[in-house]
C-alpha positions in Angstrom: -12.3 -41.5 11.2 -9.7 -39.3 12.7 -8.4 -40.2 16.5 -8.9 -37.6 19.0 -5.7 -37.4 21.0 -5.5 -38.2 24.8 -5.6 -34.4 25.7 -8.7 -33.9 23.7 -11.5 -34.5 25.4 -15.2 -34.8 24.3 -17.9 -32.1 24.6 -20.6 -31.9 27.0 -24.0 -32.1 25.5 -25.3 -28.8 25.8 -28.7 -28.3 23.9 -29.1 -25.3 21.6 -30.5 -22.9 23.7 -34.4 -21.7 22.6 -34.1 -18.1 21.6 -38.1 -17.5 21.8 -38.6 -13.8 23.0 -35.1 -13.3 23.8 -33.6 -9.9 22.9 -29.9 -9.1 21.4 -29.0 -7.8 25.1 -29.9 -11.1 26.4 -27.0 -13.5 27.2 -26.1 -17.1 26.6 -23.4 -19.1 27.9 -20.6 -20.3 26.2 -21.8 -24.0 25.7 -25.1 -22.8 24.3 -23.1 -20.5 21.8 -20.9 -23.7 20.8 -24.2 -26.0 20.5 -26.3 -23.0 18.4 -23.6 -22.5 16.2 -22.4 -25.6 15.6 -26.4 -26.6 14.8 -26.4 -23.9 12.3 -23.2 -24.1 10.5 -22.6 -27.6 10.7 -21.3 -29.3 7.2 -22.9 -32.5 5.9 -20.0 -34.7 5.9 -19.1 -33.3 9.6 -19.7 -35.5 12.6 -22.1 -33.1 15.6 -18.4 -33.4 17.5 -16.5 -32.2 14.5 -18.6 -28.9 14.3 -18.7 -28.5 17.7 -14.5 -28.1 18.1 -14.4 -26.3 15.5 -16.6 -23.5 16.8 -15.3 -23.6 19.7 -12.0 -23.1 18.4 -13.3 -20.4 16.3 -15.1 -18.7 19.5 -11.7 -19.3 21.3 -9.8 -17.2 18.8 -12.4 -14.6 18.2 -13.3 -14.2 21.6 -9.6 -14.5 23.8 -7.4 -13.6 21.0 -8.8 -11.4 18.2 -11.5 -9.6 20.6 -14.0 -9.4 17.6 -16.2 -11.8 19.6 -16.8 -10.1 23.6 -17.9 -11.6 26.4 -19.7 -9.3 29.3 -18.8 -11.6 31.4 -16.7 -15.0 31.6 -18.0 -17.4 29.2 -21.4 -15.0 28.8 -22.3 -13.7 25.1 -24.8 -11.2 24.4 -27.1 -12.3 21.4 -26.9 -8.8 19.7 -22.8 -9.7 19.6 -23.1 -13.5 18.6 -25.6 -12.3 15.6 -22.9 -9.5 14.5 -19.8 -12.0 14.5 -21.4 -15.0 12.6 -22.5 -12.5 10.1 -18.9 -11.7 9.4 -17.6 -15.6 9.6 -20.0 -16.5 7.1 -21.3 -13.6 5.1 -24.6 -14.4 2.9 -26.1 -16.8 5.9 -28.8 -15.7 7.6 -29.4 -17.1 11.5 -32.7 -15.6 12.8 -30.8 -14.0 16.2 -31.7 -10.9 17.4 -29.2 -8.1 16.6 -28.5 -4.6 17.9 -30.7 -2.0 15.9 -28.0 -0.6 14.8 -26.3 -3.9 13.1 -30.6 -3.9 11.7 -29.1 -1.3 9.0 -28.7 -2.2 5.6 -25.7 -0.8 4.5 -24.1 -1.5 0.3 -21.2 -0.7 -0.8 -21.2 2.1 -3.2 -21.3 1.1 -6.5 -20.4 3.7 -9.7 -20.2 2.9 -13.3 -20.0 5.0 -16.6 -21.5 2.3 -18.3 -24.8 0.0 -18.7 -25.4 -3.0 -16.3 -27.2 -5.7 -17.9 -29.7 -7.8 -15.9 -29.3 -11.2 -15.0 -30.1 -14.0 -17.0 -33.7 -15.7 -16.0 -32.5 -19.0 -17.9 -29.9 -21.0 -19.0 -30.7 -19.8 -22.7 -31.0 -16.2 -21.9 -27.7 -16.7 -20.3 -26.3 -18.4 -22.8 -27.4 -15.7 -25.5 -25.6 -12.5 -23.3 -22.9 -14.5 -23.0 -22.7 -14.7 -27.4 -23.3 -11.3 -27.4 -20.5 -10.1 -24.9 -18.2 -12.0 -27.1 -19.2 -10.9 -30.6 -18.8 -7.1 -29.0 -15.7 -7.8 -27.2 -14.4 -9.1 -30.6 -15.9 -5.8 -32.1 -14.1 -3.5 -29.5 -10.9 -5.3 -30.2 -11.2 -4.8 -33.9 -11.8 -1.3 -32.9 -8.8 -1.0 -30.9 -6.4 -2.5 -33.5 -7.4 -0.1 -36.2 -6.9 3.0 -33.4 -3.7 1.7 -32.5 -1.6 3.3 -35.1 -3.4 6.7 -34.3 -3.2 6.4 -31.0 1.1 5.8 -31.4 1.1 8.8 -33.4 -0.3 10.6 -31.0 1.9 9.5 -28.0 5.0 10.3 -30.5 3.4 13.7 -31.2 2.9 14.1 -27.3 6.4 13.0 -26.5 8.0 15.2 -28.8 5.6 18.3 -27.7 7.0 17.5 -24.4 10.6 17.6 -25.6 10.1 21.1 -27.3 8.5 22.3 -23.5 11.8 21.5 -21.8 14.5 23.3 -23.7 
């Protein structure tokens, strides 16, 4: 167990605040935000004091420093904000608090290929069958690729000296 030092001192119970019918304009204070957090994100092998100084230090920096986490008024969070700046600290989680409409938007990167995208694997088998075939075609491309590779310096030599007849 770690020692606190003498300037540390230990946090005031706050509960987590109920959110029932509450809108993203609504506003909690600071302690709630610490306690809901800290409820939500805390790690198994963390003690309830443990999670709650480390979101506090994390609403600290992103609230004082960084500015990605406002306040409308001293120690006052709007719900709507809180709900867009844990989405950011910990992409993939979802935490049930009302959001601006806006941040409601689902919004994917845009994704282009030339080629096929294969499914995903429903078992371990299936899985394990792709990843055979990847391998016998990656060794077939590679073949490929060796037997093209005296072309292929033929044709850069070819290129090269094209280039060389160009420039005189």
């Amino acid at each position: 167990m770690k020692k606190r030092s003498k300037s540390a001192r230990p946090f005031r119970r706050t509960s987590v605040p109920d959110l029932a019918g509450k809108g993203a304009t609504d506003t909690i204070q600071r302690a709630e935000l610490v306690a809901l957090v800290a409820t939500l994100t805390r790690k198994q092998e963390e003690t309830v004091a443990d999670a709650h100084h480390r979101i506090s230090s994390m609403v600290d920096y992103h609230g004082r420093r960084t500015g990605t986490l406002a306040s409308t008024e001293e120690g006052r969070f709007q719900l709507g904000d809180v709900a867009s700046w844990l989405a950011r600290q910990f992409p993939g989680h979802q935490f049930g608090l009302p959001r601006h409409p806006a941040d409601n938007e689902l919004t994917l990167p845009l994704l282009t290929t030339d080629g096929f995208i294969r499914p995903s694997a429903r078992s371990l088998d299936e899985a394990d069958s792709i990843i055979h075939s990847l391998a016998r075609d990656k060794n077939l491309l590679e073949a490929e690729v060796e037997d093209l590779k005296p072309d292929a310096m033929k044709w850069r030599a070819w290129n090269a000296k094209k280039r060389t007849r160009a420039t005189r």
